[in-house]
VEXFIRO-468105 format. One record per residue (C-alpha): x, y, z; residue in one letter. Coordinates in steps of 0.02 Angstrom, whole numbers, plus 50000, padded with zeros to 5 digits. Layout:
BEGIN
XYZA
...
***
This chain:
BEGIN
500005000050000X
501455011450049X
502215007149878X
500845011749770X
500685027149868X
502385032549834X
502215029549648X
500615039649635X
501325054049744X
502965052749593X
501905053649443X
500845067549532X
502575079449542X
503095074249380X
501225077549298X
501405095049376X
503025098849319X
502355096749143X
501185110449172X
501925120749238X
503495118749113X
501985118148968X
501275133549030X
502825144249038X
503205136448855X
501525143548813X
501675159948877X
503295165448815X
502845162348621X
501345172048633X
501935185648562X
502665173048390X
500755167848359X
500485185148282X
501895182348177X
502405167548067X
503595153148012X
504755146047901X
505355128447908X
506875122847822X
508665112347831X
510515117847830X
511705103547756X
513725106747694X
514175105647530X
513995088047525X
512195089147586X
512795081447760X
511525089747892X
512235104647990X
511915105248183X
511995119548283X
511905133048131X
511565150748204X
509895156148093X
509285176148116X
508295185348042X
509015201147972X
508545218048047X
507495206648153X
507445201448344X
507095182448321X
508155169248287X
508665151548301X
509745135148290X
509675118348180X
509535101448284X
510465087248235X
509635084048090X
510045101748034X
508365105848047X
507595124448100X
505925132148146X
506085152448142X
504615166148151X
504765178548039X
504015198548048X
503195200647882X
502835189647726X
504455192847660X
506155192947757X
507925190847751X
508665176347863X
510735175347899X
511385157947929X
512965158848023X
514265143248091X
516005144148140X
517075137448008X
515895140247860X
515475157447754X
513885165447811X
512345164147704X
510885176647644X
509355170647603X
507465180747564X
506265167147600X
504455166247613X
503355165047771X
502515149147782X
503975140647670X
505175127847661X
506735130247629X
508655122647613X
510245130747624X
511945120947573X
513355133147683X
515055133347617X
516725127547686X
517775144647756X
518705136347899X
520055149147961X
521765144047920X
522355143048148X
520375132948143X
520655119048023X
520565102848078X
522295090448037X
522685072448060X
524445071547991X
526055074148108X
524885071448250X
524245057448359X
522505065148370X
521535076448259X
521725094248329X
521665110148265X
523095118248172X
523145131848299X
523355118548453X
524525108748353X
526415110348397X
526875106448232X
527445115848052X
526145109947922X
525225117847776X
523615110947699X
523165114547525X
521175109747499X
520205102947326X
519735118547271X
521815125147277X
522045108247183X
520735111747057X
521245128546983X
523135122546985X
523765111446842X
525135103046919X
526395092246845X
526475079346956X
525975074847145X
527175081847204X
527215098847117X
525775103447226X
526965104747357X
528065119147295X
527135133947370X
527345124247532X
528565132347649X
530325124047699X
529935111447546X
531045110947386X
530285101847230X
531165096347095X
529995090946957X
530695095346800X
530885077546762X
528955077546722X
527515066946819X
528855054546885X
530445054646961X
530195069747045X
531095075447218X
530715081847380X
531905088947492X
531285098147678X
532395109147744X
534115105447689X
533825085747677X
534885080947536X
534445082447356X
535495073347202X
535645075847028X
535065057247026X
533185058246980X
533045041047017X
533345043447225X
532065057847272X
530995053847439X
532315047347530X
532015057547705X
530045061547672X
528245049047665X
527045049547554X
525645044947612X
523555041647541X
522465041247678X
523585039047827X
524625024847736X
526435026447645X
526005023747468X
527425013547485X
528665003747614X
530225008847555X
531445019947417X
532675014747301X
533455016947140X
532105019447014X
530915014347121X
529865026747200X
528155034247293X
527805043747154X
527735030947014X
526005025447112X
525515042647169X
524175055447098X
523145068347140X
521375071247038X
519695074647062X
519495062547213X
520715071747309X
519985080447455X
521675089647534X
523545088747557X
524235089747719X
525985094947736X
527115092147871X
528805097247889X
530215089948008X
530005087348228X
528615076948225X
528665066748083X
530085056548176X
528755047748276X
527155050648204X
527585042448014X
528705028347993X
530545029947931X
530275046647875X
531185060847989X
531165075147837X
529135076847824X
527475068447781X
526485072247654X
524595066247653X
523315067147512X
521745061247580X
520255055347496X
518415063247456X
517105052147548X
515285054247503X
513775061047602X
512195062947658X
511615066647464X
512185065247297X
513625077147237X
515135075447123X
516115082246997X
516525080346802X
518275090146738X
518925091446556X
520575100946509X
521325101546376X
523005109846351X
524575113346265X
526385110446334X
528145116946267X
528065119846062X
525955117346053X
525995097846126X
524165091946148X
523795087546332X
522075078646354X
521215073146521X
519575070946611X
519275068946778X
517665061546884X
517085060747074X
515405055647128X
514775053647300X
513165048147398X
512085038847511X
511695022347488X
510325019247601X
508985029647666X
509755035747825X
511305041647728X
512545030247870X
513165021147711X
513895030247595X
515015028047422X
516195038747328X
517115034747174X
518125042647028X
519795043746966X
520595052646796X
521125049246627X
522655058846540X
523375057446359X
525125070046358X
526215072446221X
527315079846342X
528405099946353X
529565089446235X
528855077246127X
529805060646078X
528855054745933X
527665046646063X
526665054146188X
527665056246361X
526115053246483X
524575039146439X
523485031446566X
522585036146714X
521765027646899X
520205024746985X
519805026047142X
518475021747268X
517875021747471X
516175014647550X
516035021947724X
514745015347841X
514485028748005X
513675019948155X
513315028148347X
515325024548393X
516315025048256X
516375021048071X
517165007947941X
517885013047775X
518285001347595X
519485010147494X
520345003947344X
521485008947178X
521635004347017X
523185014146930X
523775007446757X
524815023046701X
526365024046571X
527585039746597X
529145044446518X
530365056746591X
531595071946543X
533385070546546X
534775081146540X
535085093346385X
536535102146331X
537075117646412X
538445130346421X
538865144346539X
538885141446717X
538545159746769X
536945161346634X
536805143646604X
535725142546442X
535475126846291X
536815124546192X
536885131546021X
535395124345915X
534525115746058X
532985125846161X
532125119846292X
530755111546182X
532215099846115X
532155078046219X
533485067346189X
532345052746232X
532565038246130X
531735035845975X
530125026045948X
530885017045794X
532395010245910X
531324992245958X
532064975746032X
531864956246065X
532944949946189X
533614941246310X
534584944946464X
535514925746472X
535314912546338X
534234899946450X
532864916746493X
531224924146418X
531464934546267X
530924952546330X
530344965546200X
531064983446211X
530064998046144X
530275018046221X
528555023546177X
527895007946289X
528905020846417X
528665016046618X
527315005546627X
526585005946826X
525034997046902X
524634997747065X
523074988147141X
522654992247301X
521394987647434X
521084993947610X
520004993847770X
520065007547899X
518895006048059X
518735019448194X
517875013848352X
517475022348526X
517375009348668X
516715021548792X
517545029248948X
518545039948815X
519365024148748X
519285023548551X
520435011948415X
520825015648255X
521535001848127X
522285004447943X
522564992147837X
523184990547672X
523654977547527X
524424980647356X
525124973347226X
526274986947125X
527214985246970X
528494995746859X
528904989146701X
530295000546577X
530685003246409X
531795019546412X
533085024346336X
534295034146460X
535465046346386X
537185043646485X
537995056046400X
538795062946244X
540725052746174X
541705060746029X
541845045845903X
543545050845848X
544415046246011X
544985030546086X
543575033346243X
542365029546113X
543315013346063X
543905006946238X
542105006646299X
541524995846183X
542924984546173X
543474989345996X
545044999846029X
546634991245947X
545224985245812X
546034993445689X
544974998045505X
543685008945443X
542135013245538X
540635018245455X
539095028545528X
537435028145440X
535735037145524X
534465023145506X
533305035145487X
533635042745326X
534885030545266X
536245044445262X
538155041545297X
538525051545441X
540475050045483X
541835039145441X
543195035745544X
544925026245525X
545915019045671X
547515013445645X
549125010145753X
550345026645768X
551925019745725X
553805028645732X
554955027745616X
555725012445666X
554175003645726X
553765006945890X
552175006745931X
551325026246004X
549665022546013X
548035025245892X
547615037545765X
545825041445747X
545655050245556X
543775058145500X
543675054345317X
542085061445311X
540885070645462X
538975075145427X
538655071545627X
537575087245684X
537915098445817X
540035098345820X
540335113445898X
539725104146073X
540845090346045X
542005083045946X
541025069045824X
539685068745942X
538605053745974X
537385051846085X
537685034446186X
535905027646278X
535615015546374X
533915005646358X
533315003246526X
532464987846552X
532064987346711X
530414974946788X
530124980946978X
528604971847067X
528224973047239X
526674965647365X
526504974047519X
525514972847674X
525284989647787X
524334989347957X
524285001248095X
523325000248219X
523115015148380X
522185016048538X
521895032648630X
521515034448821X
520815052648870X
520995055549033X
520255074749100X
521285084448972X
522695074648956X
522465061548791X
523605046848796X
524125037648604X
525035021948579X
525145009648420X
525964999448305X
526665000548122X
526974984648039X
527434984547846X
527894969747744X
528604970147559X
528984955147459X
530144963347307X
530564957847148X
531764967947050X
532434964346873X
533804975546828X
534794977046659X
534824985046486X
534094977946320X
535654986546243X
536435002146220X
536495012546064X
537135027945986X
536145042645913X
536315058845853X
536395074245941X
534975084045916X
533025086245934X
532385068545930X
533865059845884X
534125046045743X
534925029945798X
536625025945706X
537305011445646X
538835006045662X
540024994945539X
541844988645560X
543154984345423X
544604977745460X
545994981345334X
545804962945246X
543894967845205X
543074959445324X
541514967845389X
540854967545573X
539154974545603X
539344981445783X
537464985045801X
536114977345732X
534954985945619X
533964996945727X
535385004145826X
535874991145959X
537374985446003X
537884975146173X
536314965246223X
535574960546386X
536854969446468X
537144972246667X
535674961246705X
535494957746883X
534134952447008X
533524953247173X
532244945647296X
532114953147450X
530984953347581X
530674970447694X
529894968347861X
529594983747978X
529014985148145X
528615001748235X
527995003848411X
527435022348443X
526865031348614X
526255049448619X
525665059648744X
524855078848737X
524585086048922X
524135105248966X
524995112549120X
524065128349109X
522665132149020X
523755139148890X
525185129048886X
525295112448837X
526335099148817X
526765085848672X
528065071048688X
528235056848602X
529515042148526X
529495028548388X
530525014148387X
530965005648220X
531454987548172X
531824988047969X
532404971147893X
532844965347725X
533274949147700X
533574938047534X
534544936747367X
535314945347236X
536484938447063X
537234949346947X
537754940846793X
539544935146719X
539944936946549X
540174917746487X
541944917446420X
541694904046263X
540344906646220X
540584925046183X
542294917246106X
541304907745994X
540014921945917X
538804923446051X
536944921246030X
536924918045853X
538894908845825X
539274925245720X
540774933945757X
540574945645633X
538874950745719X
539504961345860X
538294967445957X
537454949346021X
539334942146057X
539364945646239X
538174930746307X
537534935146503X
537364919946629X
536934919946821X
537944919846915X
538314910647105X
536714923147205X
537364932747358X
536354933747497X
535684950547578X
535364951247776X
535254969047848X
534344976648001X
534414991248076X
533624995648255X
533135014448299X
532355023748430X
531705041148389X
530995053748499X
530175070948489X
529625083548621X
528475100848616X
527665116248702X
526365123248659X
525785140548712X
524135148748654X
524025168048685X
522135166248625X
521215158948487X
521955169448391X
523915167148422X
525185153148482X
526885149548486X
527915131848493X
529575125748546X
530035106948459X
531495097248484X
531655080548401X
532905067648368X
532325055548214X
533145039848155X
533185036347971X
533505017547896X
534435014047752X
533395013847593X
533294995547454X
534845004747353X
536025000547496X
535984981947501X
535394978247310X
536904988447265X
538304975747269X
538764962747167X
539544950847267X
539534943847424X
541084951447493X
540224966647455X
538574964147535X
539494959547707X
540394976147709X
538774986347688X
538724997947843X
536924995747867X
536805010247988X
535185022948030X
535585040947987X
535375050648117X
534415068748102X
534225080348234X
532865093648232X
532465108348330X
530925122248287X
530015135748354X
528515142548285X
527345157248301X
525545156748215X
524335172048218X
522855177548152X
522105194148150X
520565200248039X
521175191747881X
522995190847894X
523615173047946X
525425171447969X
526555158348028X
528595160748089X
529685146548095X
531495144948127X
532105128648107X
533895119148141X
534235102948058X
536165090948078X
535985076247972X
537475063547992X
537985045547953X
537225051247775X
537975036947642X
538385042647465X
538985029847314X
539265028347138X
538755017046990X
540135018146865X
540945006046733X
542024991446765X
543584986946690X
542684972646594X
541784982546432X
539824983946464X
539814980846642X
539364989146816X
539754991546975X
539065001047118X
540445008747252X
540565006047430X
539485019147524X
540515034047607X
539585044547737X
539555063447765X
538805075047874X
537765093147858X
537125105947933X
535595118347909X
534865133947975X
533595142947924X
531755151447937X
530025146747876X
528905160347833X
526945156247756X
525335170147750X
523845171947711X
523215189147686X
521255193247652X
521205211647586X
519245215347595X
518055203747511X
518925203547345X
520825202347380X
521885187847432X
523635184647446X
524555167147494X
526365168747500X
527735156547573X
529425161347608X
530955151047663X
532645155447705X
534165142947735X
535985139447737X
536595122447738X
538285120547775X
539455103847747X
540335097047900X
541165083347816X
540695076847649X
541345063947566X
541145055247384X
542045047347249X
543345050347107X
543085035747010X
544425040146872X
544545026846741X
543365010346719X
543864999246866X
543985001247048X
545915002047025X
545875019747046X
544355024347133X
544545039347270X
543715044447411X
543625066047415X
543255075247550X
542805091047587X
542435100647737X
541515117747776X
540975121647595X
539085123247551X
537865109047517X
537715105447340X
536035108947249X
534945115847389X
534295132047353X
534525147847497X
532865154447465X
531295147747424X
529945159447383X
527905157647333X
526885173547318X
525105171847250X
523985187147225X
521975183247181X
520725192447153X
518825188547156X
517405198747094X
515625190647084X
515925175046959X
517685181846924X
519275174946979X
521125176946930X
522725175847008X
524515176146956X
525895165847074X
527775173047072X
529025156947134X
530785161147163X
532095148047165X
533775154047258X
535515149747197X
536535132647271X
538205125947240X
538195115747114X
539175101947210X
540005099447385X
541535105647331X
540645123547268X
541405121347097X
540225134347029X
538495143047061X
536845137146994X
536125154746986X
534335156247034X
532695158546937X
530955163546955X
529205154746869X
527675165446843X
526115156146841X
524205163746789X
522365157146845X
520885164846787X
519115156146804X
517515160246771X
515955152846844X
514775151546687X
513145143446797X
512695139346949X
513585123046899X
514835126146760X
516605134546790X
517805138546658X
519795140046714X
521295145946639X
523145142146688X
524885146346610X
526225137346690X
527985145446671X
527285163346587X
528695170046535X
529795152146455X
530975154846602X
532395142346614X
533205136446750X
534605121646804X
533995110846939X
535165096746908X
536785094546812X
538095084346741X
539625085246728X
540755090546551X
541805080546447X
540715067246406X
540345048946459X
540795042646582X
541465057646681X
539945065546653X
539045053146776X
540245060346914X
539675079546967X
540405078947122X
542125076847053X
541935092046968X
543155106147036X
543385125047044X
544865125346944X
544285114946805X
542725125546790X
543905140146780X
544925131246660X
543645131146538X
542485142046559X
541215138546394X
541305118946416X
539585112646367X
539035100546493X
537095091846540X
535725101546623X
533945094546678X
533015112946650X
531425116146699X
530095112746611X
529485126746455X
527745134146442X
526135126746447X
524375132946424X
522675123146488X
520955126946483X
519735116046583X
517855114246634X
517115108446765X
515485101846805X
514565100746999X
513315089647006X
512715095447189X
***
């Protein structure tokens, strides 16, 4: 009875409460029944729903907020009124509506630059402002209205970053703050990730193999997020210099996408064509499932066209994302089946002005020609392989992943990446090693015919035409003795003498067959605890690598604008005749074939902690410990001694080029690991929300890339590998403020890199064969000073601009003389004090826009400083400035037209060199000295320029 008492004597007070609450309820929106309402949603750009939108009316007293559905209910003064919607991070919105309507208003994206929300460098998503970290983001609408020429050439308005991608869409390089750069395209990531989605697109670096051969930004790229130095050490794996993130579109709560065509013309008028495709959506009522897919296709005859186009394929891409109450899982996959050529060096002269050599421009490749084809085989027991240039770098990647994010409660949540793919890099290009004079016994002695005394005969197998004729015979005295070799033109059509002597250009075909499967999973766990958040995880990667190395042949061109292959004839002085290539131009097959099976495993174990002491001051620690294996085989093959006696492939003496017959040799196994701790530590002080300042110190480990165990070729020489982590030490302080519409970030940085190896791949005394040098280790130094704005001049104005200061300084550097073919004479140089060859003292990015209603144009300034040209300073490479113009124009509420000229004004300059005097000296930059430069002062030597003008014109298509 008591019971039933107490229940009534409950639902009595809670009845009453009602009421009363009712009543009040009642009361106070009196005064609203003599007006009335307007209904309506709020939703992002994606049509995701927007809680907690600020909704007014204008001029008016009332207002109100959306729920969680993004949903509003607002009274309204007369039958017509203005209403403002307003939310921190997005523009604010007008909007005349109706009373007694329905409407829906889509807000746009206008997070403040100190507001924006990251994920990369850190162990927790936090704003930029709170994050004790140097990184720049660069969003899908910066990537739209840029026409970059590769991945990474969105990152050269990035502070502290240098970006060397004159080599085209592949083979590019990124250095961050002094890291070390190389006139070898082929090495260019080495300190740095790159990353999709949280994941390296890759496990590891090595020569001509690469992140970027499987990377691409398009239309399903949401943002870049760049990091630079401190806390990459512990928060990516095995990369101390920076991480670089592009991150994928995922759909929403309704349909949207995106359809882009451009079409454009690079260097002298070559067509580019591409189109690129997002879509995004629900795909269920509740919009908790949702898809988004796209990808691009791109046909490029290249800034300097071959006779074949330079860039052919494209990728797609997809994610399904399911969102549930405490978390969310996410399928994403690749498809990328993509074929890419590259630039190579050109002749230059003038190391004060360097400029192209007479009758070459910056329009002219030296990339093999399409005619110059190829069956064959690397030994006489393998496949028969088929070399073609215009089949250029073939590379597939597949990829498939899973990423879930779940909350366990008690501010526990896990988050676990993982990733499978299956990559491949298949070659066919011819690589220009540099220029020989064909009257001199260099010439001769590298392919074995020196002392083969008779007539040799030129002919361009393009036209038929006899190019040069040249007679070596012995130089005898008087009595006899024997003084050496003559070398006598008869008769010289070969273009472009005044560079060299008889020049011919000598190519190798690169053959190279690269395939790698890898496994990436990391998995993370975060504790919060008051304030304080707690992060802790583990990295595992796993590469099984397959790598074919070795050259279809090597050949010998002319030296000009898409060069002819030459043939080559011998006879001796009884009449005999020796066909020393074959009849499209190649001569030595299947030479320096080698390959390697190795398998990489990696295992990180990470720990981070963020902790405020104040409530301004915070503070960040963290540390990464790395376990990097590889372990297998490698076998570089031996010439076989009788049976290149007897003829070689086909028993034919007389057929030169096929006489040197290739067999496996005895494999040498590879076993390498390296064990590292890094660590990194931070403060964090925020004035307001408005301005902060950071202190970082950081201590990173780096392993040793693929390059140092593959190359060898023996296993004498794989024991003595000094498998040993380079060590980079890193300390930053950084000030970020915002005020009205001026954003600015200050950041003076100090970087010592040591244990850094350096080696050469040069010829052996045996003709047509390779060998790699042992790896000598240096050490540098770099200060310097970061400098990035943004600046919002009214409502029409805007200027981005990114400047960075440095001075790197050598404390020991070391590489090698290799003199003559053979190890014989090899020398190690050192140097000590002098600057750091090719990185740049000042890096500069100013962009001016301007917007007016549907009207939008900009023009970007980028300054390139000067750099020694090599460790021992032998000369300057003088800096140069790019101009770049944007102008778009949106045509509909759907359709935008854009503009872009890269490189306005056909600027040139030298980001990478080689060395003068021909092959094989010309391989050897570093050897290159102050007194020799001043010795001859007009030498013509190699230059990689950058790339010549190119115009685009795109449209693009929203489907929101």
């Amino acid at each position: 009875m008591k019971k039933t008492l107490t229940h009534k004597r409950v639902w009595c007070k809670l009845a009453k409460k009602v009421l009363v609450q009712a009543a009040f309820a009642i009361l106070c929106c009196l005064p609203a029944f003599a007006q009335q309402q307007v209904k309506g949603t709020v939703t992002d750009e994606k049509g995701n729903p927007l809680p907690g939108v600020t909704i007014h009316v204008k001029d008016g007293k009332s207002s109100a907020s959306t729920d969680s559905k993004g949903e509003f209910t607002i009274s309204v003064p007369s039958p017509s009124s203005v209403l403002m919607f307003s939310m921190v991070g997005y523009k604010t919105a007008e909007q005349t509506v109706k009373a007694g309507s329905s409407v829906t208003i889509r807000l746009t994206d206008n997070v403040s630059e100190l507001q924006q929300i990251i994920v990369t460098g850190v162990f927790d998503s936090r704003k930029r402002l709170d994050a004790s970290i140097a990184i720049s983001t660069i969003s899908a609408q910066q990537i739209k209205i840029q026409t970059p020429q590769s991945a990474a050439d969105l990152l050269k308005n990035v502070p502290g970053v240098y970006v060397n991608s004159s080599a085209g869409e592949i083979r590019n390089q990124v250095a961050v703050r002094g890291t070390p750069t190389s006139n070898d395209v082929s090495i260019g990531y080495f300190y740095v990730s790159m990353q999709e989605d949280g994941l390296p697109v890759t496990n590891f670096t090595g020569a001509n193999y690469g992140p970027d051969y499987f990377l691409r930004a398009d239309a399903t790229t949401a943002r870049v997020e760049a990091v630079r130095g401190g806390s990459a050490s512990i928060t990516g794996s095995d990369a101390p210099g920076g991480l670089f993130n592009y991150t994928s579109k995922m759909g929403g709560a309704k349909f949207a996408g995106e359809a882009i065509v451009k079409y454009g013309l690079e260097g002298n008028s070559n067509p580019y064509y591409r189109a690129d495709l997002n879509i995004g959506g629900p795909l269920n009522k509740t919009g908790d499932l949702t898809y988004d897919i796209g990808g691009f296709y791109r046909y490029s005859d290249g800034a300097r066209y071959a006779g074949y186009p330079l860039n052919k394929g494209g990728q797609l891409k997809f994610n399904m994302v399911k969102k549930f109450g405490t978390g969310r899982i996410k399928l994403y996959g690749k498809f990328l089946d993509d074929k890419n050529g590259y630039f190579d060096f050109l002749p230059f002269t003038g190391y004060i002005n360097p400029q192209p050599a007479a009758d070459f421009s910056n329009n002219v490749t030296l990339a093999g020609p399409a005619s110059q084809t190829l069956d064959f085989k690397y030994t006489p027991d393998g496949k028969v392989n088929h070399f073609q240039p215009s089949n250029l770098i073939h590379n597939l990647d597949r990829a498939i992943g899973l990423e879930y994010q779940q909350s366990l409660g008690n501010n526990w949540s896990i988050t676990n990446n993982f990733k499978y793919s299956n990559k491949e890099a298949t070659w066919n290009a011819a690589a220009p090693l540099g220029i020989l004079s064909a009257d001199g016994i260099l010439f001769y002695g590298l392919q074995g015919l020196a002392g083969k005394f008779g007539t040799y005969n030129f002919t361009d197998l393009t036209t038929g035409q006899k190019m040069l004729t040249v007679v070596q015979s012995p130089n005898l005295s008087p009595t006899g003795q024997f003084l050496g070799i003559n070398f006598t033109k008869t008769y010289n059509q070969l273009p472009n003498g005044q560079v060299q002597s008889a020049p011919v250009l000598f190519e190798l075909a690169n053959a190279l067959h690269n395939k790698v499967k890898e496994v990436m999973e990391q998995f993370s766990v975060r504790k919060v605890v008051g304030k304080t958040t707690f992060n802790a995880g583990v990295y595992v990667g796993h590469s099984n690598i397959s790598f074919v190395k070795g050259y279809a042949g090597q050949s010998f061109t002319t030296l000009e604008d898409k060069p002819h292959p030459l043939g080559l004839t011998y006879t001796n002085f009884s009449g005999a005749v020796t066909k020393v290539t074959d009849a499209n131009g190649f001569t030595a097959y299947g030479s320096g074939y080698g390959s390697s099976a190795i398998t990489n495993n990696r295992f990180d174990a990470f720990f981070g902690q963020s902790s405020p002491l104040t409530d301004r001051l915070t503070l960040d620690y963290g540390f990464r410990y790395n376990y990097n294996q590889f372990t297998g085989s490698s076998n570089n093959a031996v010439i076989d001694a009788n049976a290149t006696a007897a003829g070689g492939y086909d028993n034919n003496l007389l057929t030169y080029y096929d006489n040197n017959v290739y067999v496996s040799n005895t494999p040498f196994n590879i076993n390498k690991t390296v064990k590292s701790l890094s660590y990194s530590a931070a403060l964090n002080y925020k004035f307001s929300e408005e301005q902060a300042i950071y202190v970082r110190y950081s201590e990173g480990r780096k392993a040793p890339d693929l390059q140092s165990v593959t190359a060898v070729s023996s296993q004498a020489q794989a024991d003595a590998v000094s498998f040993i982590p380079i060590h980079v030490v890193q300390a930053e302080l950084g000030y970020k403020v915002q005020k009205g519409g001026f954003t600015g970030y200050f950041t003076p940085f100090y970087s010592d890199i040591s244990n850094k190896p350096t080696f050469d791949y040069t010829q052996d005394v045996q003709v047509n064969t390779y060998y790699y040098t042992k790896a000598v280790f240096s050490e540098q130094r770099t200060i310097g000073v970061e400098m990035e704005s943004v600046f919002n001049i009214g409502n029409h104005i805007n200027v981005r601009g990114a400047v960075t200061l440095q001075h790197a300084t050598s404390v020991v550097e070391r590489h090698w003389n290799v003199g003559k073919p053979g190890p014989d004479d090899d020398q190690v140089v050192e140097t000590r004090g002098g600057k750091v060859g090719l990185t740049p003292a000042v890096l500069t990015s100013i962009t001016p826009s301007y917007r007016l209603n549907k009207f939008m144009t900009s023009l970007g300034w980028r300054y390139v400083g000067s750099s020694a040209a090599n460790a021992a300073n032998a000369f300057t490479l003088p800096g140069y400035s790019t101009f770049n113009y944007q102008a778009g124009y949106q045509l509909s509420s759907r359709l935008y037209a854009n503009l872009n000229i890269n490189n306005v004004f056909n600027s040139i300059g030298v980001t990478g060199w080689y060395a003068p005097g021909g092959f094989p000296g010309n391989l050897s930059p570093e050897a290159l000295t102050k007194a020799q430069v001043a010795a001859n002062p007009n030498a013509t030597y190699g230059a990689r320029p950058t790339q010549p003008r190119s115009y685009f014109l795109s449209l693009s298509y929203n489907f929101n």
